[in-house]
C-alpha positions in Angstrom: 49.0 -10.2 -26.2 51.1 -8.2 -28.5 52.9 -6.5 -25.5 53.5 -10.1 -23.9 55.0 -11.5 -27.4 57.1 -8.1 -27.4 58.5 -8.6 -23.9 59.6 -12.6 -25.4 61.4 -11.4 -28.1 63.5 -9.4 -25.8 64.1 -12.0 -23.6 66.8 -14.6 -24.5 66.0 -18.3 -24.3 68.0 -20.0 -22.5 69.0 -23.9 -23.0 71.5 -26.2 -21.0 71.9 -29.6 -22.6 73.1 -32.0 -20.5 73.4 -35.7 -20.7 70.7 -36.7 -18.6 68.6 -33.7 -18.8 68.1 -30.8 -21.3 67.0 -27.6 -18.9 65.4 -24.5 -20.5 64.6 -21.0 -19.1 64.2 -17.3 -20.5 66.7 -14.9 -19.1 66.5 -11.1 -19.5 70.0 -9.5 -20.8 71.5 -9.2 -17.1 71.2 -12.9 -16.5 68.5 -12.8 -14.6 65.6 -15.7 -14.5 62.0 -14.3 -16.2 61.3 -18.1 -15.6 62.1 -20.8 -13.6 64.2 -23.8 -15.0 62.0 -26.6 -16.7 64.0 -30.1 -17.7 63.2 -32.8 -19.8 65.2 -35.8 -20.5 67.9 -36.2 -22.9 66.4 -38.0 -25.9 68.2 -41.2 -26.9 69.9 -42.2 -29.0 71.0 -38.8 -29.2 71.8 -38.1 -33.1 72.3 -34.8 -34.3 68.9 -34.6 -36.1 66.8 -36.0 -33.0 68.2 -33.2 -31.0 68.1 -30.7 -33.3 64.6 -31.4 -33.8 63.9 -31.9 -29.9 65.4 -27.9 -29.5 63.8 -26.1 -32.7 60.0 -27.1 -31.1 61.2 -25.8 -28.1 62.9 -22.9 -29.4 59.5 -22.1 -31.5 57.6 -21.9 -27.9 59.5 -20.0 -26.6 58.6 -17.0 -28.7 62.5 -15.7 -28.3 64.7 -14.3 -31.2 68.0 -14.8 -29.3 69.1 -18.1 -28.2 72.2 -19.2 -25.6 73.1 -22.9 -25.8 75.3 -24.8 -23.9 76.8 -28.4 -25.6 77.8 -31.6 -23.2 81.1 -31.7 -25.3 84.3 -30.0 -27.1 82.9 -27.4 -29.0 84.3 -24.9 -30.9 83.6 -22.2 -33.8 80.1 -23.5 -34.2 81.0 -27.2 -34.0 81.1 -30.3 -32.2 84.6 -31.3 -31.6 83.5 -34.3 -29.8 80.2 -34.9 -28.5 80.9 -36.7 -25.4 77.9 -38.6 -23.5 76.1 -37.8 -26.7 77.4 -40.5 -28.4 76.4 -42.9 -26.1 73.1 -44.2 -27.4 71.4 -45.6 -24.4 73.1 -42.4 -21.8 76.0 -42.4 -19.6 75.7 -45.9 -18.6 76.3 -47.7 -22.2 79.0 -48.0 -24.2 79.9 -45.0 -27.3 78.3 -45.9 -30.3 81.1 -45.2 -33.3 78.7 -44.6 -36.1 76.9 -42.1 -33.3 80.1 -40.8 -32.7 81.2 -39.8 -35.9 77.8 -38.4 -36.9 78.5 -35.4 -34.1 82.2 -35.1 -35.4 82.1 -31.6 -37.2 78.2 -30.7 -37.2 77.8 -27.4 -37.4 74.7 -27.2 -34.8 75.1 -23.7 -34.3 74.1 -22.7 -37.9 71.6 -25.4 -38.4 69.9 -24.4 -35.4 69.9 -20.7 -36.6 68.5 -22.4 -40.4 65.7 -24.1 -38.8 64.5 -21.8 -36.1 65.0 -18.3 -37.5 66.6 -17.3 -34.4 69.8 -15.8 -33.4 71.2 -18.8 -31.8 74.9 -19.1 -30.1 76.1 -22.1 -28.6 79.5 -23.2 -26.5 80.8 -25.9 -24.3 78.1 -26.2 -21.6 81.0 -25.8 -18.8 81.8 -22.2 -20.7 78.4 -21.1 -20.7 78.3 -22.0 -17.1 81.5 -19.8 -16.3 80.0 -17.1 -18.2 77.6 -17.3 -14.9 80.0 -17.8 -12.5 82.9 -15.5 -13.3 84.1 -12.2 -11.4 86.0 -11.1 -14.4 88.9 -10.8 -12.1 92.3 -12.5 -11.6 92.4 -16.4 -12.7 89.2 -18.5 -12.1 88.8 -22.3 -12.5 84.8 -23.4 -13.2 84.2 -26.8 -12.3 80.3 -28.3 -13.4 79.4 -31.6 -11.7 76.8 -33.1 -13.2 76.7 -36.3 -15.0 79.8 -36.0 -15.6 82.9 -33.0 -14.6 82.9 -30.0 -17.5 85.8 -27.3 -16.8 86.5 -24.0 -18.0 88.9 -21.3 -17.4 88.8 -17.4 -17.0 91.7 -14.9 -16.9 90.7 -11.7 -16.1 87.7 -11.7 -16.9 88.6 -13.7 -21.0 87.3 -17.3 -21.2 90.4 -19.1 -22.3 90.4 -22.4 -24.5 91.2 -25.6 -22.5 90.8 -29.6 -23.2 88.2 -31.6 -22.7 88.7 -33.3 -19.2 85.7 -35.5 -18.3 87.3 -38.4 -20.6 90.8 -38.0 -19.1 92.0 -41.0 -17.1 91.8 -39.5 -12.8 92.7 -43.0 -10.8 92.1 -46.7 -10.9 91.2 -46.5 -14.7 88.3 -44.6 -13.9 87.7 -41.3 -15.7 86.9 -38.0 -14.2 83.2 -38.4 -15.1 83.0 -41.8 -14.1 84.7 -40.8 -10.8 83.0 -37.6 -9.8 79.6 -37.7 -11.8 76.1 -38.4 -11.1 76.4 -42.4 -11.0 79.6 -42.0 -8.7 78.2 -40.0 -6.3 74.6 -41.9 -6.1 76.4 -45.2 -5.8 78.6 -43.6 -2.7 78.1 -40.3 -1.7 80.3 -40.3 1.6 82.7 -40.6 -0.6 81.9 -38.2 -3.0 82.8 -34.6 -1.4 86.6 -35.5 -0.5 87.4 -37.0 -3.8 85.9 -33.7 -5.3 88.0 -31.4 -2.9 91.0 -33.6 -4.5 90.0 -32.9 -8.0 89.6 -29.5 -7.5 93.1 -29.0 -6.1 94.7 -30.6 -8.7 92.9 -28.9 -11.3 93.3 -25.0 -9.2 96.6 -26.0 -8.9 97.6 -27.2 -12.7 95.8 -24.0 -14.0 97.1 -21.6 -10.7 93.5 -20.4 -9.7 92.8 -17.7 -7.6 89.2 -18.9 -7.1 87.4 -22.1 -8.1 83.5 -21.6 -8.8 81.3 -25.2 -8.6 78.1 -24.8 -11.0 75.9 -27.1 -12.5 73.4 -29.6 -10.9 75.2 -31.4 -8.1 76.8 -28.3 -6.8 74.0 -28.0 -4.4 75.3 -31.3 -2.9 78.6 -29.8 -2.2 79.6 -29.5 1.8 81.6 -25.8 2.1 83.2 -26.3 4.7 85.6 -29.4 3.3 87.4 -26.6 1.4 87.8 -24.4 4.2 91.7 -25.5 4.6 92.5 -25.2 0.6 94.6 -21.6 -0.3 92.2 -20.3 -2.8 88.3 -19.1 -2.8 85.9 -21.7 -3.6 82.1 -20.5 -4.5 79.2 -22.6 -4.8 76.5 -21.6 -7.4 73.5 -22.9 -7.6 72.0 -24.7 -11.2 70.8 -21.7 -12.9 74.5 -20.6 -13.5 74.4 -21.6 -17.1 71.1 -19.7 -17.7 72.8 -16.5 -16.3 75.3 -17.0 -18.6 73.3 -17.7 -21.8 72.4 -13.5 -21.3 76.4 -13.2 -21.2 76.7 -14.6 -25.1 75.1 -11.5 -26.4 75.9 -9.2 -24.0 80.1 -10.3 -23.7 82.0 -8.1 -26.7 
């Protein structure tokens, strides 16, 4: 028993929080899964305090003392810039709540998390900790996560570099990217689905001049290769547990 709690402290707990589904795993320092992925659903309405108390029983269980998180939002130096879906108090199909909204503006949920679990916890924009799975550390690489909604990140050689938010940016016909390429999208017309994507990921490899584009999170798997076949630059498909990989990569990265 002692040897088994040993071997979870040295393991790092990984947690993706999306906005449908929170997903969970422990990781050893080279990324690789000790356990397979568990989900449970986004609670709602997602205030800071409901989540942080969803995660610190979690994080208690999982016997871990280091702790990767990855936030559905703009995040940045421990806070939530904006908390995207978050703030939507019924999920991705209702309207933002303002009072919800401005209760993620600024919260610190990387030290309160540390406060109330004990543990050395890190947390980024789920799309970075994502790339932190996904990158080859060489030349420029787009990251591109399709789940509920589109996350982005960016890596030049091998450096995560800060970028916008572009889920909520406007793509065509008033929709937004996350309305256009996300979960509902694609459920609601899937034929559809793949060439739109292969236009949104042109126009982004091309804004940011990508040498490679890398599709994570949980509808990569629904991707079809070969509709990318013709574009100038390497696209890779990774499979869901990119973001747990890359949970090991926020302690190991100087």
């Amino acid at each position: 028993m002692a040897y088994q709690s040993l071997m979870l402290q040295e393991q790092i707990f990984a947690i993706d929080i999306g906005a449908t589904n929170i997903k969970f795993s422990h990781v050893n320092e080279s990324g690789d899964l000790v356990r397979g992925v568990r989900r449970r659903p986004t609670p709602y309405p997602c205030s800071p305090a409901r989540l942080v108390e969803f995660l610190e029983e979690r994080i208690a269980k999982s016997g871990c003392l280091r702790v990767g998180v990855g936030f559905p939002g703009e995040f940045r130096d421990g806070h939530v810039i904006r908390p995207g879906n978050l703030s939507r108090p019924g999920g991705v199909a209702t309207e933002k709540d303002p009072e919800l909204d401005e209760l993620w503006r600024g919260f610190a949920l990387q030290d309160v998390l540390h406060k109330v679990s004990g543990r050395d916890v890190r947390v980024v924009n789920d799309a970075t900790m994502a790339a932190l799975g996904c990158i080859e550390d060489v030349g420029t690489e787009l990251i591109l996560t399709l789940g509920t909604g589109l996350g982005l990140a960016l890596s030049i050689e091998g450096q995560l570099k800060e970028v916008r938010d572009v889920g909520a940016e406007i793509f065509r016909d008033e929709k937004t990217y996350d309305q256009t390429i996300g979960e509902r999208a694609r459920s609601l017309n899937d034929e559809r689905w793949n060439p739109t994507l292969v236009e949104i990921v042109d126009r982004f490899a091309q804004e940011f001049h990508a040498d490679v584009v890398h599709l994570a999170g949980g509808n990569a798997r629904r991707v079809v290769p070969t509709e990318f076949e013709h574009l100038a630059y390497r696209v890779v498909i990774h499979g869901n547990e990119a973001p747990m990989r890359g949970a090991a990569r926020l302690f190991t990265t100087p």
